[in-house]
N, CA, C and O atoms as CSV, one atom per row, in Angstrom:
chain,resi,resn,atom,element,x,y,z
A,1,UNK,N,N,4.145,18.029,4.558
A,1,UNK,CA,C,3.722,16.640,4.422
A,1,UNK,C,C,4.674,15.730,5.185
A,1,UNK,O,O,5.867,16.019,5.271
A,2,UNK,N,N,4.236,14.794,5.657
A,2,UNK,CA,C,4.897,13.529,6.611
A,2,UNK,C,C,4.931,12.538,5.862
A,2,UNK,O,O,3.841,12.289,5.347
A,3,UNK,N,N,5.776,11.850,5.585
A,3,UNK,CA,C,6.551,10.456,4.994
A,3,UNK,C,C,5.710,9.586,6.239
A,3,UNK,O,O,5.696,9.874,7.436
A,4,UNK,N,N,4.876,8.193,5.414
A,4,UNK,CA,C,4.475,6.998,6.233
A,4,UNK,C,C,5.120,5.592,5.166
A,4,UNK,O,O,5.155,5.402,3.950
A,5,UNK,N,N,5.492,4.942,6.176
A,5,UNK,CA,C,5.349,3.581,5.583
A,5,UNK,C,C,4.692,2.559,5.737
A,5,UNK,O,O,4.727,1.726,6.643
A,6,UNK,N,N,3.936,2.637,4.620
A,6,UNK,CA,C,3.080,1.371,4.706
A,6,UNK,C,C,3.536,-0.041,3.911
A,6,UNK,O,O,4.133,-0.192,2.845
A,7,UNK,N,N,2.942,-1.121,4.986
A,7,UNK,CA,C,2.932,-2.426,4.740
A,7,UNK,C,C,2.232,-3.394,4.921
A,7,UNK,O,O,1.365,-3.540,5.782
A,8,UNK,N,N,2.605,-4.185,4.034
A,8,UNK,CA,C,1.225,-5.614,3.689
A,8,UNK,C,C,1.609,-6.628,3.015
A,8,UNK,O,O,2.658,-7.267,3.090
A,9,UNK,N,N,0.504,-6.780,2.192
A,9,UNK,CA,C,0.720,-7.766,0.883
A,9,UNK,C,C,-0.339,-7.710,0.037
A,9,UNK,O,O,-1.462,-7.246,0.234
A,10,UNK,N,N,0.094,-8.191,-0.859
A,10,UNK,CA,C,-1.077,-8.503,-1.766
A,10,UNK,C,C,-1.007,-9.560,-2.501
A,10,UNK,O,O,0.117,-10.045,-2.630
A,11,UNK,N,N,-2.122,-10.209,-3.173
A,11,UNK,CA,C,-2.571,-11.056,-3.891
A,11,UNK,C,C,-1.727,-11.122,-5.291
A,11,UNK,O,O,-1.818,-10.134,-6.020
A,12,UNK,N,N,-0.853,-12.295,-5.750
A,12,UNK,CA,C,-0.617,-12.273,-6.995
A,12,UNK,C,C,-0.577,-13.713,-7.700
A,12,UNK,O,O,-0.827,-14.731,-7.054
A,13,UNK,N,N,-0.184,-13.747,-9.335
A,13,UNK,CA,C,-0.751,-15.543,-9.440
A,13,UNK,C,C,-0.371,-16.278,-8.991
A,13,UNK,O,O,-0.896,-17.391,-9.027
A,14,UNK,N,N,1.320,-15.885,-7.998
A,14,UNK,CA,C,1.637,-17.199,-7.656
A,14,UNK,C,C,1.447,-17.322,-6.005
A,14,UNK,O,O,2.060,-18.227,-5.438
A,15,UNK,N,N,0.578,-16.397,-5.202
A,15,UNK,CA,C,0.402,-16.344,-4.023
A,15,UNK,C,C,0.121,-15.336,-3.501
A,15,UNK,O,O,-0.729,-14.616,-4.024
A,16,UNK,N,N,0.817,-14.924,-2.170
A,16,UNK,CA,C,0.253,-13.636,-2.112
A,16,UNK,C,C,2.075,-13.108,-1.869
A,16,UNK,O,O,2.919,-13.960,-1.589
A,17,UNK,N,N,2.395,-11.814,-2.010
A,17,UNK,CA,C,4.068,-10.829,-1.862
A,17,UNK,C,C,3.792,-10.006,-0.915
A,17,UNK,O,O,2.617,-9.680,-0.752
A,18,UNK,N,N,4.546,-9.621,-0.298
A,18,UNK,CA,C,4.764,-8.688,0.707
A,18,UNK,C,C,5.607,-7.634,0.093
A,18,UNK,O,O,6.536,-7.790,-0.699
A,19,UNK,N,N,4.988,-6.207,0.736
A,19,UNK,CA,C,5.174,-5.335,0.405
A,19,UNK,C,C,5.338,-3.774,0.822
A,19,UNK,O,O,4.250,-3.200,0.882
A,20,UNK,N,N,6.312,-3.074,1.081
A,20,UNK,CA,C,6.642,-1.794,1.853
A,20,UNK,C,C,7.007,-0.373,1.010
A,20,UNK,O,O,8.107,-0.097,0.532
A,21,UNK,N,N,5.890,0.379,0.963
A,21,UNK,CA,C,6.207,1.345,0.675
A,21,UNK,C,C,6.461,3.002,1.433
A,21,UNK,O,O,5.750,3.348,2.376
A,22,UNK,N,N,7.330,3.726,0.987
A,22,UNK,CA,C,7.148,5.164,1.940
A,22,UNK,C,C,6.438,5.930,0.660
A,22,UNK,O,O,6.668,5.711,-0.530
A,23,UNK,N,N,5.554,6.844,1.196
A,23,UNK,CA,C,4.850,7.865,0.929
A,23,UNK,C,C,4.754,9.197,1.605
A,23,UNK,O,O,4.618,9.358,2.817
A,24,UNK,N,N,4.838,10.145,0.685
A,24,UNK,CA,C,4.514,11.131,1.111
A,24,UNK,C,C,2.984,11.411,0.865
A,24,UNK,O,O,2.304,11.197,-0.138
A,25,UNK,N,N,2.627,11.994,2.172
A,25,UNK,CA,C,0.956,12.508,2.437
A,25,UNK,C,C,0.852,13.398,3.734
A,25,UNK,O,O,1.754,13.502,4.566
A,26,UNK,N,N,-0.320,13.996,3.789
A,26,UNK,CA,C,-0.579,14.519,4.964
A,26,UNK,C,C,-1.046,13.888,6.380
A,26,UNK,O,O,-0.952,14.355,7.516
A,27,UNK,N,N,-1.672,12.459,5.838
A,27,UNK,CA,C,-1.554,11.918,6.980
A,27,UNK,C,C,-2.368,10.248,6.437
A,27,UNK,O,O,-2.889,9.836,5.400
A,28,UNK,N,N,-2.118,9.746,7.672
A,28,UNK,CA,C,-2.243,7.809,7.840
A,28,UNK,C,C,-3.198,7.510,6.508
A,28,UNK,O,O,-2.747,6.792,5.616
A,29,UNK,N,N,-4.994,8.283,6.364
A,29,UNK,CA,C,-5.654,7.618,5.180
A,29,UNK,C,C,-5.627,7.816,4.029
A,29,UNK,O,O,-6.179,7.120,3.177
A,30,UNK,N,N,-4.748,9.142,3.781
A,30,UNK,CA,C,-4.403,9.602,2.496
A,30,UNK,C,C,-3.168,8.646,2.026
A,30,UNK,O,O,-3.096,8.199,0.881
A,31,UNK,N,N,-2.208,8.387,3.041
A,31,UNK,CA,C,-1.083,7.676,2.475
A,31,UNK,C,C,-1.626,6.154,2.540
A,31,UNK,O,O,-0.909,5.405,1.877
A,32,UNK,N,N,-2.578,5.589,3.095
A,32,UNK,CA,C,-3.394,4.219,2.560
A,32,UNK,C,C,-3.847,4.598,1.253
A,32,UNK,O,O,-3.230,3.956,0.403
A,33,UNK,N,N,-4.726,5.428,0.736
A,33,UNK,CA,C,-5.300,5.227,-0.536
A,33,UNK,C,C,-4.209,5.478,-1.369
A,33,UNK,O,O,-4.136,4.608,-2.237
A,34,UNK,N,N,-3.136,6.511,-1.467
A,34,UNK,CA,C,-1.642,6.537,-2.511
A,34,UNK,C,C,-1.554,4.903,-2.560
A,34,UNK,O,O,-1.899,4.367,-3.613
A,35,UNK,N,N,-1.246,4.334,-1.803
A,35,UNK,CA,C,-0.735,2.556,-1.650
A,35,UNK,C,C,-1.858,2.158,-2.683
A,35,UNK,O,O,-1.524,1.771,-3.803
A,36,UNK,N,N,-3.438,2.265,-2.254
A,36,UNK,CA,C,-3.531,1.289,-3.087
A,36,UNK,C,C,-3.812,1.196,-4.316
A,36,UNK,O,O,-4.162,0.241,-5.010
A,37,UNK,N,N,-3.484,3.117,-4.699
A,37,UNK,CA,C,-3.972,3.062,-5.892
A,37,UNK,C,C,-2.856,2.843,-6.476
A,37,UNK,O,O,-2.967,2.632,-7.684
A,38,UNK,N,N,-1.745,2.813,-6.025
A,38,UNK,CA,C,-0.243,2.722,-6.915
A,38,UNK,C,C,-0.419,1.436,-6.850
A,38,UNK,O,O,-0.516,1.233,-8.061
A,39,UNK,N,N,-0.548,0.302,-6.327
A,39,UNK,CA,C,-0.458,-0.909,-6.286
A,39,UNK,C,C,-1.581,-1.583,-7.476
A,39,UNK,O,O,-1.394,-2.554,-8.208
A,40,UNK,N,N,-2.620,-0.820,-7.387
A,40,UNK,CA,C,-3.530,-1.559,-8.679
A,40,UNK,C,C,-3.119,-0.904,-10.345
A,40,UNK,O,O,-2.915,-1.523,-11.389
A,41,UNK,N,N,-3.107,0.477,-10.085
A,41,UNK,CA,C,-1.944,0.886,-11.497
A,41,UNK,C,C,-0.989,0.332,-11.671
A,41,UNK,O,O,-0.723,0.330,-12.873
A,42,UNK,N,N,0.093,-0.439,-10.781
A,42,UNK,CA,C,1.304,-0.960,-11.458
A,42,UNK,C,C,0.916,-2.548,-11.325
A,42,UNK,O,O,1.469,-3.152,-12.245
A,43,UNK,N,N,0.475,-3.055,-10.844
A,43,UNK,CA,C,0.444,-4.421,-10.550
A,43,UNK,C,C,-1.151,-5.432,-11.208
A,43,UNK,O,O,-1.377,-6.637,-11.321
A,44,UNK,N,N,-2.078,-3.988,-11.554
A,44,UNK,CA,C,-3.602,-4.281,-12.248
A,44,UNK,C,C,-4.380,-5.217,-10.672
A,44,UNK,O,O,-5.100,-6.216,-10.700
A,45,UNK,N,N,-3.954,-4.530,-9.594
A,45,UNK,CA,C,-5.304,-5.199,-8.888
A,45,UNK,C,C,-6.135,-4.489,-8.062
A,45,UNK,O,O,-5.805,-3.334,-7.795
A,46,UNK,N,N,-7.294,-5.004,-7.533
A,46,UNK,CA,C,-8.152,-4.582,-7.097
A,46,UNK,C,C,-8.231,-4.479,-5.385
A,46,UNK,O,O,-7.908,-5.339,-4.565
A,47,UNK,N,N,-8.691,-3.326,-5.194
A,47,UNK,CA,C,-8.632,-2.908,-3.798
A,47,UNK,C,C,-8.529,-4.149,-2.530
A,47,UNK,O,O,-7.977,-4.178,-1.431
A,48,UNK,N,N,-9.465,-5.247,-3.410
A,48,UNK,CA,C,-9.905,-6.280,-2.349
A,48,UNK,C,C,-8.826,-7.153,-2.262
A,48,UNK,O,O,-8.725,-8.048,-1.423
A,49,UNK,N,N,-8.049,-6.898,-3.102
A,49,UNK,CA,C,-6.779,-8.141,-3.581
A,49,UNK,C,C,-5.244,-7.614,-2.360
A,49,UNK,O,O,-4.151,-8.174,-2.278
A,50,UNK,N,N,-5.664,-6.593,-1.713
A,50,UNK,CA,C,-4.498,-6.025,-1.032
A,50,UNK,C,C,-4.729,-5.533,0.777
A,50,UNK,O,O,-5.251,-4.544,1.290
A,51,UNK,N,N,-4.160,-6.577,1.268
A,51,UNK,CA,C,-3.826,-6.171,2.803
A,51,UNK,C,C,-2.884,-5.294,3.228
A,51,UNK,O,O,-1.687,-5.544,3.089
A,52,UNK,N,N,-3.259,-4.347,3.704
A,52,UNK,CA,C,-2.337,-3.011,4.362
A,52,UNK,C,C,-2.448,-3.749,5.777
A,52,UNK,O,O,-3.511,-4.075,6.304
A,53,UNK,N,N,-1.443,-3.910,6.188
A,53,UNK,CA,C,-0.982,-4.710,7.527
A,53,UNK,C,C,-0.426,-3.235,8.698
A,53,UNK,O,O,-0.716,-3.229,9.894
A,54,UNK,N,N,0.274,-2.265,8.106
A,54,UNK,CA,C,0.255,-1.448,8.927
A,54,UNK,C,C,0.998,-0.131,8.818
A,54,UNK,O,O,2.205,-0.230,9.039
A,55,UNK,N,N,0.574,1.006,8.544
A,55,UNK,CA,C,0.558,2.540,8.221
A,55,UNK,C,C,1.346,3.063,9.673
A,55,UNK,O,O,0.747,2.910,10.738
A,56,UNK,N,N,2.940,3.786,9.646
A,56,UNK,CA,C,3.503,4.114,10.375
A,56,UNK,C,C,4.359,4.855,9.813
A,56,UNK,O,O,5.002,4.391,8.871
A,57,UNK,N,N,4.637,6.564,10.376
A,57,UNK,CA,C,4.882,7.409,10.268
A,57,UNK,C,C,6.898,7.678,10.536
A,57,UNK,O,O,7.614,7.682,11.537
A,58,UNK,N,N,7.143,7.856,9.114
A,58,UNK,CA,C,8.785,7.322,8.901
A,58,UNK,C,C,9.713,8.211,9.811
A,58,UNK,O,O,10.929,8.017,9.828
């Protein structure tokens, strides 16, 4: 598996946060969906609430 880091932001009440995570996955769309499902489990939001700005391989 290859380490990516992805980054963006997302939507929260007081605006929108920016945000960088590394993941491990096999590759670029698997380590997008890890992001956004960790981001709506810890943070309670919805797919539409989160911009992935850009998936790059650590």
């Amino acid at each position: 598996m290859s380490q990516f880091v992805v980054s963006g932001r997302f939507q929260d009440r007081l605006g929108h946060r920016d945000f960088e995570k590394t993941i491990d996955a096999p590759n670029e769309n698997v380590a997008r969906e890890h992001v956004l499902s960790r981001l709506g489990s810890e943070h309670g939001l919805k797919r539409t609430q989160v911009e992935i700005s850009e998936v790059s391989a650590a």
